[in-house]
C-alpha positions, 0 to 999 in steps of 0.5 A, spaced: 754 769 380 751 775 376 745 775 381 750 775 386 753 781 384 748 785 381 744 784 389 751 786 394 754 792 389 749 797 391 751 795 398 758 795 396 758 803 393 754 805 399 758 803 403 764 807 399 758 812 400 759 812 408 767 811 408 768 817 404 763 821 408 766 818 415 773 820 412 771 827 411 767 829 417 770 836 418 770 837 410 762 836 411 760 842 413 763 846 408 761 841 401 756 840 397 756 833 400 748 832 402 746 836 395 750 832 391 747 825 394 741 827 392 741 829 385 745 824 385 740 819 387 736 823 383 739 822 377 741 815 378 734 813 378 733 816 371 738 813 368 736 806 370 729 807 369 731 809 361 735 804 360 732 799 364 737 797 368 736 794 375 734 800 380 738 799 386 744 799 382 742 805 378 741 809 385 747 807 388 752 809 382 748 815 382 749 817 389 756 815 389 758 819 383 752 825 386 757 824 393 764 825 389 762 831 385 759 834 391 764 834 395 770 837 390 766 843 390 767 848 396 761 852 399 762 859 399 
């Protein structure tokens, strides 16, 4: 069961990933959305990479928290 679970969360927090970008289409344009997926990403691959913890995980939980910082903060 743990494998289980280890193998769909990424692909359970991506797809939260597209269901918020989806729900803020119009809001895209003038966020940081992309930006924070990035380093997101990035820093989510650090991270599981210094703790030593399944990769996948790490890159989504990254991107799902780089996409919520970069979309509260508004372009100028």
């Amino acid at each position: 069961m743990k494998d289980f679970i280890f193998a769909a969360l990424p692909f359970i927090i991506i797809g939260i990933c597209l269901a918020i970008i989806c729900a803020n289409g119009k809001k895209y344009k003038e966020t940081y959305l992309s930006e924070g997926l990035a380093i997101g990403m990035c820093f989510g691959v650090a991270v599981a990479s210094a703790l030593h913890i399944n990769l996948g995980l790490g890159i989504s939980i990254g991107m799902l928290i780089g996409e919520a910082i970069g979309i509260s903060v508004e372009k100028k």
